[in-house]
N, C-alpha and C positions, 0 to 999 in steps of 0.2 A: 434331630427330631423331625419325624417327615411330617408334610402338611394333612392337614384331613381331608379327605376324598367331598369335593363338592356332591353335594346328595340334590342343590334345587338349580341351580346356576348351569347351564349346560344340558338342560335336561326339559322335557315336552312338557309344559303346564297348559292346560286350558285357559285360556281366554278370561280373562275377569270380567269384562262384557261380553262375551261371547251370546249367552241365553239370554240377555233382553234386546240383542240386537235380532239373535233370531227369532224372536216371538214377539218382536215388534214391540217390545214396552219403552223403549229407548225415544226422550224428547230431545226435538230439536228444538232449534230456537224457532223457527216459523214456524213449528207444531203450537206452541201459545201464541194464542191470542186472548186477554181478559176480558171482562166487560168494562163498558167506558172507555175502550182503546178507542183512541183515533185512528183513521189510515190516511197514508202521504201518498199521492203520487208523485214522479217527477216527469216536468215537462223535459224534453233532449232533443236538440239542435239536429234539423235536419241538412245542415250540412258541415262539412270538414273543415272548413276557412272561414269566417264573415264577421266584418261586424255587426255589433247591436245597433242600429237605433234608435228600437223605442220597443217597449212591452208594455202594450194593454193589457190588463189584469180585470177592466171593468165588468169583464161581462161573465165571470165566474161566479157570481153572486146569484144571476140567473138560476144557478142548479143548489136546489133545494139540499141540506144538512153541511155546506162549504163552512168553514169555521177559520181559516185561514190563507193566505198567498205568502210565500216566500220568494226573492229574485235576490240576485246575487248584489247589488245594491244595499240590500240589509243588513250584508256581512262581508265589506269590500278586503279581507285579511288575508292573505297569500300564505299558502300551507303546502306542507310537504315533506318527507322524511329526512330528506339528502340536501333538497336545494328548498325553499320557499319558491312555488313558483305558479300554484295552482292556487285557484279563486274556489272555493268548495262550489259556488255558484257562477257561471262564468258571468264577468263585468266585461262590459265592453266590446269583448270581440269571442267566440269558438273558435277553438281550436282541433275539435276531431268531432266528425261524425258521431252521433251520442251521447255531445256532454252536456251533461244537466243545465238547463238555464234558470229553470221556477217550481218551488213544490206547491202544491195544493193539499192543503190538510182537511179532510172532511169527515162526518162522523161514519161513510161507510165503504168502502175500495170504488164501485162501481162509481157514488159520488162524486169523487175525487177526479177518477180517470177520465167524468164528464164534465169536469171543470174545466180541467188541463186543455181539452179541444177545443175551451172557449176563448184560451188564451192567444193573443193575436201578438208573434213578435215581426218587428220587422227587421229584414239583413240586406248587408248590402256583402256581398260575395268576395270573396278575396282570392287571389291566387295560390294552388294547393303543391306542400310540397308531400309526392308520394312514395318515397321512396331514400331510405338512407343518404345514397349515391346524390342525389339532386339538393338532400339536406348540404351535402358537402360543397357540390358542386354550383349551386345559385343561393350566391348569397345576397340578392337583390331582392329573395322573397321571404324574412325575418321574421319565423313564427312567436319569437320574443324579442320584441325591440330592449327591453325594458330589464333585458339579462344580467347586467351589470350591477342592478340596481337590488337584485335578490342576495335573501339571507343567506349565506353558507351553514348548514345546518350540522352538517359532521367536517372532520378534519380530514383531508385526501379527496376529494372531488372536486377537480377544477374543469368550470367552466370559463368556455372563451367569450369575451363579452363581442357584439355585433358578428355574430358566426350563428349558425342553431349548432352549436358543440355544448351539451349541457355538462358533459364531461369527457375530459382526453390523459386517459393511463399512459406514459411510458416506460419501457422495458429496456436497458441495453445492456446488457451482458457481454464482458469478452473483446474481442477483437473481430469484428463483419470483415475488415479487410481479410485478414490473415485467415475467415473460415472461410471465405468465397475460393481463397488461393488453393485451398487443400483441399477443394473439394473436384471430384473426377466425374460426378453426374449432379446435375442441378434439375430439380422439375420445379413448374409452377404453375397457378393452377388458381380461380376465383369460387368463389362459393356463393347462395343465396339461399333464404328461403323466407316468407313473410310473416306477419304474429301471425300469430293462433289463439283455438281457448283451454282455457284451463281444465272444462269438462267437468267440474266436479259434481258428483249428484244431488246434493243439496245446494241452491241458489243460496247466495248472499241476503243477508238478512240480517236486522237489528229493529229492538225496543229503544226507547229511551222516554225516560219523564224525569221533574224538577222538581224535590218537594220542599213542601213551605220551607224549612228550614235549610234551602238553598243549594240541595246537596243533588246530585246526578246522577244519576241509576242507569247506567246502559247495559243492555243486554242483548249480545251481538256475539253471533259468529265470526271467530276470530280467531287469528293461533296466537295472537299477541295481545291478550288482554292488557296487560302491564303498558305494554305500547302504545296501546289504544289509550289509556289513562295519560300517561306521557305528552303527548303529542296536544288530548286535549287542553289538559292545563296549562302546559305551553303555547298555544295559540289562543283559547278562551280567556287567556288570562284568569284561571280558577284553580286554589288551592287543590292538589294534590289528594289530598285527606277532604276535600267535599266530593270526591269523584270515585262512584263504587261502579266498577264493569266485570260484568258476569257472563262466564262462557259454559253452554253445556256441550254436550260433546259433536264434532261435525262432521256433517256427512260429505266427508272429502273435503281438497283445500289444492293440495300439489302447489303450495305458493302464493294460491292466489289472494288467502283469507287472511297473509301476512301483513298486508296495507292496511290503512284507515281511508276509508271513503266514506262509507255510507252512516257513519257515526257521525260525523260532523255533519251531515243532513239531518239525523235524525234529531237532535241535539238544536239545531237550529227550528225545526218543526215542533217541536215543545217549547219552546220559548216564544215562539208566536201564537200559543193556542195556551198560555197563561201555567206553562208548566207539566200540561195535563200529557198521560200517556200517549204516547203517540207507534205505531210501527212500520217500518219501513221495509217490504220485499222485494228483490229484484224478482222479476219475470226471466223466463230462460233467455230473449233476447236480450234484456237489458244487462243481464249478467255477465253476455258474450259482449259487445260492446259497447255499453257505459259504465260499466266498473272495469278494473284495468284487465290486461291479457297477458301472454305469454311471449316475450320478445322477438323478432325477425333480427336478419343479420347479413350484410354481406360481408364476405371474406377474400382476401388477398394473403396465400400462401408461397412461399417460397424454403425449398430446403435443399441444402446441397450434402453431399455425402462423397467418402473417397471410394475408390475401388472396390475395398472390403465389405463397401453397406455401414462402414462407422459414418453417422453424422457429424457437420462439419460447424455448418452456420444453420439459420432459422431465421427467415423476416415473416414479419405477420403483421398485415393492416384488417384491424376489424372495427367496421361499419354497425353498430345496431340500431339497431331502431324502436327508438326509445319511445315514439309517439308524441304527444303533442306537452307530455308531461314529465319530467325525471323520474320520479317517485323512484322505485328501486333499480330502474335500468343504469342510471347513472354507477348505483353498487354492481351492478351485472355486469358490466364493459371494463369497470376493475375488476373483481374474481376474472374473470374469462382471461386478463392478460397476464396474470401475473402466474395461472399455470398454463400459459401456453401453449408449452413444448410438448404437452399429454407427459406422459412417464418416462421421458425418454433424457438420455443424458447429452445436453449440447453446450456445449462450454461459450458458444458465441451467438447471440439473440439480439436481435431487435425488435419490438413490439411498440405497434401504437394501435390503441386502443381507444375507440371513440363511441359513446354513447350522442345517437344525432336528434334532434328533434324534428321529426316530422307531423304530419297531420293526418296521424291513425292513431286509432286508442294506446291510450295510454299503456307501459308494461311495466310490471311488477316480479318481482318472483315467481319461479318457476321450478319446479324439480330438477336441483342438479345447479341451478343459481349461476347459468351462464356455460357451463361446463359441458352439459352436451352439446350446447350450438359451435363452441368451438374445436371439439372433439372431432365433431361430424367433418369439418374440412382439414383437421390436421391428420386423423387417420385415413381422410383418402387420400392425402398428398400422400403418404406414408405407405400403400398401396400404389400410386402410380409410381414413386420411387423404388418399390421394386420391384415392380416393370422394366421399371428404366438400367436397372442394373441386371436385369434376369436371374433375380434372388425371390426364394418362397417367404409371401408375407410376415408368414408368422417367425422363420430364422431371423429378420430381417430387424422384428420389436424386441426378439431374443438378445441380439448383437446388440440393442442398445439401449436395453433394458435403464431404468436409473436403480442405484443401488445404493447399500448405505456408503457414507463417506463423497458424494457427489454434494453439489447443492443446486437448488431450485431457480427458474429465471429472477426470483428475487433473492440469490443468491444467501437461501438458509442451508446451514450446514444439514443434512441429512443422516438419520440411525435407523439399526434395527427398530428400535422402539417408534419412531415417529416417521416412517415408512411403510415400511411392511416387505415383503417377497412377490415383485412380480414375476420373476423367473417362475416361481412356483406354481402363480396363476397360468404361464402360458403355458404349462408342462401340463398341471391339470386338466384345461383346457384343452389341448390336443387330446389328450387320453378321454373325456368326458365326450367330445365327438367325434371321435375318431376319423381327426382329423389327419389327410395328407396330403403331401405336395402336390398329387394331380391336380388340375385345375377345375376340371369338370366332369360331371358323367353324362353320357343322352341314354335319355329313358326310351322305352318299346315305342312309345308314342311322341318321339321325337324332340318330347323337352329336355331342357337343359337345367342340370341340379348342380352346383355349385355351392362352397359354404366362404361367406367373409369371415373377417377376423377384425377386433380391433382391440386396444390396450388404453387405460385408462385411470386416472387419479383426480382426487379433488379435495382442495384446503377448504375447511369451513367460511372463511373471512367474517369473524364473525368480529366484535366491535371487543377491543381490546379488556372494557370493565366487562362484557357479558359474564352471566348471572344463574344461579338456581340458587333455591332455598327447598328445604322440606321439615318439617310438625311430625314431632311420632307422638300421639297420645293414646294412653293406654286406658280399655274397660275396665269395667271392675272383674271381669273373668276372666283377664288375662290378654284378652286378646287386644289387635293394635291398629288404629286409624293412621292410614296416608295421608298428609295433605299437602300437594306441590303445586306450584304454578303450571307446571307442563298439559297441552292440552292434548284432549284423546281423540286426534281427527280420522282413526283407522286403522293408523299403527302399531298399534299395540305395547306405547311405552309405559301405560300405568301396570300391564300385568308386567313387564321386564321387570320394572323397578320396584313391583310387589317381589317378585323371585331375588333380584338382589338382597331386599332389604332381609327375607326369609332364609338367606343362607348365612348373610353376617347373624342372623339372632338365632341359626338353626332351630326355628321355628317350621310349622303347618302355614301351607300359603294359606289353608281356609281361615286360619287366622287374623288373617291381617284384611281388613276390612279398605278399599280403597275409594277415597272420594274421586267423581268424575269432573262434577261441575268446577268450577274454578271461578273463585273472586277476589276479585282484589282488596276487598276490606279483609278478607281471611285466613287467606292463605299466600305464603312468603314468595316473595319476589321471584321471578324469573324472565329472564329478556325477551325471548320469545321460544316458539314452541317451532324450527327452521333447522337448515341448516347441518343435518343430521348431529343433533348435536344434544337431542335429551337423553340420551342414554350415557353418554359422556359428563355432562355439566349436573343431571339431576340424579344420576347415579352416582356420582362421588357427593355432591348433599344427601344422599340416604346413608351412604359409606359413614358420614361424619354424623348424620346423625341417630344412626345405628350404634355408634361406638358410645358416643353421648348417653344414649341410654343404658349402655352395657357399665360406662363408668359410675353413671347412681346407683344402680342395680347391686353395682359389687359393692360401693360405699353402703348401703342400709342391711345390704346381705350380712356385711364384716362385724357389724353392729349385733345383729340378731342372730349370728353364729359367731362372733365371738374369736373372729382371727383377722387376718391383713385382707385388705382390698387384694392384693397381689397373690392369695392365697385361692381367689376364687374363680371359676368358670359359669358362663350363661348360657345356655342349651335348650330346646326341648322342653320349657316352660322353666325352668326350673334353675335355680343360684346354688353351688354346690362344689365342695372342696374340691378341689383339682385331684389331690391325688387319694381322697375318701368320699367317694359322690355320694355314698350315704348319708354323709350328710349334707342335708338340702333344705329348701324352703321351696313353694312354689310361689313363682311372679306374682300371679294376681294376690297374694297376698301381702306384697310388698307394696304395688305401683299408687293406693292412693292409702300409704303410710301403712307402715306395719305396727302391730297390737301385740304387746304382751301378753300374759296372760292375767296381769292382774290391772288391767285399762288402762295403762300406758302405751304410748305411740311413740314413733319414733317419726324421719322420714318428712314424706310430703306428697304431693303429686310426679307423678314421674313422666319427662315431659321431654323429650329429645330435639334435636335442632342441630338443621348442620346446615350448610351452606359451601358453594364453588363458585371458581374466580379463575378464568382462565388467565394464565402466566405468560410474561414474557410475549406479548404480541408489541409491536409496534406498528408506524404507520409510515407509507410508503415514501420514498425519497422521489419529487416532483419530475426529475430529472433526470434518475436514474433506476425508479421504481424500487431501488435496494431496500429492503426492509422485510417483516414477520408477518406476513398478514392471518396469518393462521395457527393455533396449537401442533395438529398435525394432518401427514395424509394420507389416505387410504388409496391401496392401489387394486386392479383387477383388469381380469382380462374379459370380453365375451366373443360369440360367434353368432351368426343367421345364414341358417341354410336354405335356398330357396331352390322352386324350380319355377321355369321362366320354360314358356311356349313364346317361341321366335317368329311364329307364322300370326301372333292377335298381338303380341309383347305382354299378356296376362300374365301375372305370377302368383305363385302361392309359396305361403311361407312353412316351412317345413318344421323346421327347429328352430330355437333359440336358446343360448347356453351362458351363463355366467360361472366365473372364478371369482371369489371376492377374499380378499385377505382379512379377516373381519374382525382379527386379533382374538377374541374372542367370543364368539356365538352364544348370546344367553339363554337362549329357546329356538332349538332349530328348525320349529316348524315354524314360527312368528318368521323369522330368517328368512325363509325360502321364499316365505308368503309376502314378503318383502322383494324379492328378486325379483319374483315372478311377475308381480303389480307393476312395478316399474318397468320388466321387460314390454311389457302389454302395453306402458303407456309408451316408451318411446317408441316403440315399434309402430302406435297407431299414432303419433306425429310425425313418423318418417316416410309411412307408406298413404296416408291419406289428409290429414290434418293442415288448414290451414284457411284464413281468409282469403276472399279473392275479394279486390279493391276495382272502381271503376277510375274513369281520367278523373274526374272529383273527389278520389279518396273516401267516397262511399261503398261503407261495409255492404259486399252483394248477398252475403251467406250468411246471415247474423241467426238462425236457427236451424236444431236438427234435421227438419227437416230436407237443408240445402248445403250445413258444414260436416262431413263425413268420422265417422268415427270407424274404430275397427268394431265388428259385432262377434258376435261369440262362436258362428262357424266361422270367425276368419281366425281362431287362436290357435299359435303351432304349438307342438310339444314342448315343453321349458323345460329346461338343465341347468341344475342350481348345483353348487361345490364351494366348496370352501379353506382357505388355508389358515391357520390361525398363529400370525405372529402378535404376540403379548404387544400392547401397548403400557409401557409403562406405569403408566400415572391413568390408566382408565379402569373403570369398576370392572375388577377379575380382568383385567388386560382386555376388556372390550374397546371394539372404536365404533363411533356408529355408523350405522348401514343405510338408514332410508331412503337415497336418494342416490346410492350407485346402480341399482338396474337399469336406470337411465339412461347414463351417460353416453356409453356405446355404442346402442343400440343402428341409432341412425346410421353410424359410420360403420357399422358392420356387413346394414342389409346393403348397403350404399354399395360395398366395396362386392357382395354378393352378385348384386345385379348387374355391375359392371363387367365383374369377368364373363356372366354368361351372353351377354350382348354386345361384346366387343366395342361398348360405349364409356366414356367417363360423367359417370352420372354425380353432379357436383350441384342440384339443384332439388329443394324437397318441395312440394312432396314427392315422390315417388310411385307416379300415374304410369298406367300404360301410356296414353299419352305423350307424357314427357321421352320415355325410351321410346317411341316411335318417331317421334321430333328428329331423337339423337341420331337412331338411325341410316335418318331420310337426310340425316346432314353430316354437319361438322361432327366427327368421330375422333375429333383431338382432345 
């Protein structure tokens, strides 16, 4: 019996929000504001290191409609995803440039923010560490004395106590001796580059109020509502079931709307003003550095290979910089180490992996969850290595491609199914930019075009119980309400897993009615909305609970036509013999109880439910990092063509190209539209993106003004492709995609620019500047 030809799965659907976002009817959370809202400001430490002394609070009273002060004294509780380790208010001492020390609640924004100037703290300075390398290096100046003494909040994050190590991943794989022996050319090679921001177009933002009967209403921007509940009742010490958080949909995230910060502010600011509404907006500065950023990194790579271009060994020390607070970089410096190797097959690894605390803002996730910061220095080692052997880049990822039957530096056995084909990607890839081994062309007017290449994978790491749930309920006309915890920050995964759920019911998408908003009193569980990972975990709870409803459906159908449950099919509205569809009933006259014709029912409400549980992960061996950290990986290749004028070091970006093995593609313009996004954003952290810090660890660029983005004449042509190896066990053999145009990206333009300047460009951003540096100097 062959399969039925997918008719919604694989195929162009519009946008389920598409027309209210283009006609503007789409709220955000800072688009409400009610009446009787209070507004917080927050006062934020103007410097990177110091102790408190003393905070006068007295002279805010001065400004007319102040209704309350908050200082970190009022709530001295240590919070934090990973580690316990952060004061929501800082006590005692700052630790980075812009972290919050006192709110001011007043009845109206301008009030507030004239309060806040009234407030007088005083600091005595402390010495700043700025930089990973110094985290490591001076340990005489101990951004957390008191490290030892924090909660461990998940399992696999060790911090070192009297170090700023908030956490140290190892990796050993193999034999280092025996792959240094075999190897015939060794290159090595350091990496850098500082945080950044997230960029997202909607600022951070939350509601929150308490009402009489105790219960917590926050309403906040977020991809982790469920998290956000979590975390509060875990630190608030408040039942679960009195704590309702509601997310509508965001405008942007890339990572950064994964944390809980500014709930626990807002939450604290209603409980000083007796409960009452209160809301809290970052400003585009405050949002770039007083809520958390996007990681820095320095890197130590080492790879040795024999004759052939087979690799031999792999040492890797990576430095991040975590800021002044673990929150999720602690998770970042694991994922980063435990894929390493990029996609490449090396039987002998070493990796030490260190999340450092410094005194810059704090980081959090990030698109790509550690993956493209350490991509960017392993595909250029992997580029000067074939230099080094006088082999073309791209033979060179071919030769070592990883494949099924290998395993990962946490040495998982590897399949078709929980891999994928990168041969395929880099096949594609050459053909999609036709690409070849010359190394450069010079244009009439003397530039040089040049295109990089790099190869790339990445494990979700996602937390072993992670979770989706999804609610099918039906109208009385047939048609069917979505309701999941996954949030809609751009991506487009509530119109996917409407086209799922529409092909398991072969149903009309205009049928299926999909909720955006998302709360936690309503709608079922889901860990968070990261990780590329809704279309996998909240596509198989539509799977299950797509079938859930197909099994009532045939139960009341069998009833009311009079044969086996196993007798029947569900299609096209309609319950209906398999092998005589003439006979049939239609749905909506089943789903809220079917009727005789003499007033008898049968039946009940028809109410579907399914839920996913990722398998089989475990957690890292301390010693030897052996373990599962992830379901599966997705693999791809990309390119960046640039042309580079040698007489200014300008360049302009020509192309940019992704292969993605994407198992299967649910909508391929959502797909591209995905590729494409992410190519644009790493491409605009590799070529411009990034804070500059002074000798005190003061943010100098904290607005757009002065922190550069790419803008829309800077965008090159994008090239999207795709190869589709089934994933097993994902909805129609999809894997998900959100957060691979990223990863590359850097290491491709990187590897771009280098060949046309005859420099090794190992440092982002990627300024004219910087390649005139290169230049005028060291060219090793």
């Amino acid at each position: 019996m062959t399969e039925r030809p997918l008719s919604v799965v694989g195929h162009f659907v519009t946008r389920v929000d598409g027309y209210d976002k283009a006609y503007g009817r789409t709220k955000y959370t800072a688009d409400v504001s009610l009446p009787e809202t209070l507004h917080v400001q927050m006062l934020t430490s103007p410097y990177a290191h110091a102790k408190i002394n003393h905070i006068d609070t007295s002279r805010i009273w001065d400004v007319q409609g102040v209704r309350a002060v908050v200082t970190g004294n009022d709530f001295p509780i240590r919070v934090g995803p990973l580690v316990a380790d952060r004061m929501p208010l800082a006590v005692d001492k700052v630790r980075y440039y812009g972290e919050p020390v006192a709110l001011v609640i007043a009845n109206k924004p301008h009030q507030a923010k004239a309060a806040c100037n009234k407030i007088k703290v005083s600091y005595e300075q402390l010495p700043v560490i700025n930089s990973p390398q110094e985290a490591m290096q001076n340990e005489s100046v101990l951004i957390h004395e008191q490290l030892n003494d924090y909660k461990l909040q998940v399992e696999g994050i060790c911090a070192v106590p009297n170090t700023n190590i908030a956490n140290h991943t190892k990796i050993r794989k193999g034999d280092m001796e025996k792959g240094w022996k075999n190897s015939d050319k060794i290159v090595e090679a350091e990496f850098s580059f500082s945080p950044s921001d997230h960029a997202a177009l909607e600022t951070r933002a939350v509601r929150a109020e308490i009402l009489p009967d105790g219960r917590v209403m926050i309403y906040t921007s977020s991809q982790g509502p469920f998290y956000v509940k979590k975390l509060l009742s875990q630190f608030l010490k408040i039942d679960e079931g009195k704590i309702s958080v509601q997310t509508s949909m965001l405008g942007g995230a890339f990572g950064g709307k994964g944390c809980v910060q500014l709930e626990f502010l807002a939450y604290l600011a209603s409980k000083a003003v007796g409960g009452k509404m209160v809301r809290l907006v970052n400003s585009r500065e405050q949002d770039m550095v007083t809520s958390p950023v996007h990681i820095g990194l320095h890197a130590k790579v080492k790879l040795g290979a024999d004759s052939a271009g087979k690799l031999q060994a792999a040492s890797y020390e990576f430095l991040f910089d975590g800021g002044a607070y673990s929150d999720m970089g602690a998770g970042i410096s694991k994922a980063g180490a435990v894929d390493c190797t990029g996609p490449y097959k090396i039987d002998n690894v070493h990796c030490d992996s260190y999340c450092m605390y410094t005194n810059h803002p704090y980081a959090t996730s990030f698109r790509g969850f550690g993956h493209p910061e350490q991509a960017f220095a392993m595909e250029r080692t992997m580029d000067m290595l074939a230099k080094e052997l006088a082999m073309d880049p791209l033979e060179l990822r071919m030769i070592n491609a990883i494949k099924p039957g290998d395993t990962t530096p946490t040495q998982v056995h590897l399949n078709a199914s929980n891999l994928g084909d990168l041969p395929s990607c880099l096949r594609k890839l050459k053909t999609l930019t036709d690409y070849k081994e010359t190394k450069s062309k010079i244009t009439k007017e003397g530039k040089i075009r040049t295109i990089g290449i790099s190869a790339f994978w990445k494990t979700s790491s996602t937390p072993p119980n992670a979770t989706a749930g999804v609610i099918l309920t039906f109208n009385t006309d047939g048609s069917i309400n979505l309701n999941c915890g996954a949030v809609e920050l751009g991506q487009g995964s509530k119109t996917v897993l409407a086209q799922i759920l529409a092909e398991r019911l072969q149903m009309d998408m205009k049928k299926i009615n999909v909720t955006f908003e998302v709360s936690t009193e309503y709608d079922p569980h889901q860990w968070k909305t990261v990780a590329s990972s809704t279309t996998y975990l909240a596509g198989r709870a539509v799977l299950a609970a797509a079938d859930d409803i197909i099994r009532q459906l045939k139960q009341i159908g069998s009833v009311a036509l009079r044969c086996s449950p196993d007798d029947l099919n569900v299609g096209q509205r309609l319950i209906y013999l398999k092998d005589s569809p003439e006979y049939n009933m239609k749905i909506k006259d089943v789903v809220v109880a079917y009727k005789y014709p003499n007033g008898n029912s049968v039946g009940g409400l028809v109410i579907g439910k399914g839920s996913h549980v990722v398998r089989h992960l475990t957690p890292l061996d301390p010693h030897t990092g052996f373990g599962k950290p992830g379901p599966q990986w997705t693999v791809g290749a990309q390119a960046v063509e640039t042309e580079y004028d040698p007489k200014t070091h300008a360049y302009r970006i020509i192309k940019a190209a992704t292969v993605l093995d994407a198992g299967k593609v649910i909508n391929p313009a959502l797909a591209i539209g995905q590729m494409r996004g992410g190519m644009y954003l790493g491409l605009s952290w590799a070529s411009r993106e990034s804070f500059s810090f002074d000798e005190q660890a003061i943010v100098c660029n904290p607005s757009f003004r002065s922190y550069d983005v790419m803008r829309i004449q800077d965008h090159p042509d994008y090239l999207v492709d795709f190869v589709e190896t089934p994933l097993v066990d994902g909805p129609y053999g999809a894997r998900g995609i959100g957060e691979y145009g990223v990863i590359g990206m850097a290491g491709a333009l990187a590897n771009s620019l280098s060949q046309a300047s005859s420099c090794n460009i190992n440092q982002l951003p990627i300024i004219p500047e910087t390649i005139w540096k290169l230049t005028k100097g060291d060219k090793q």
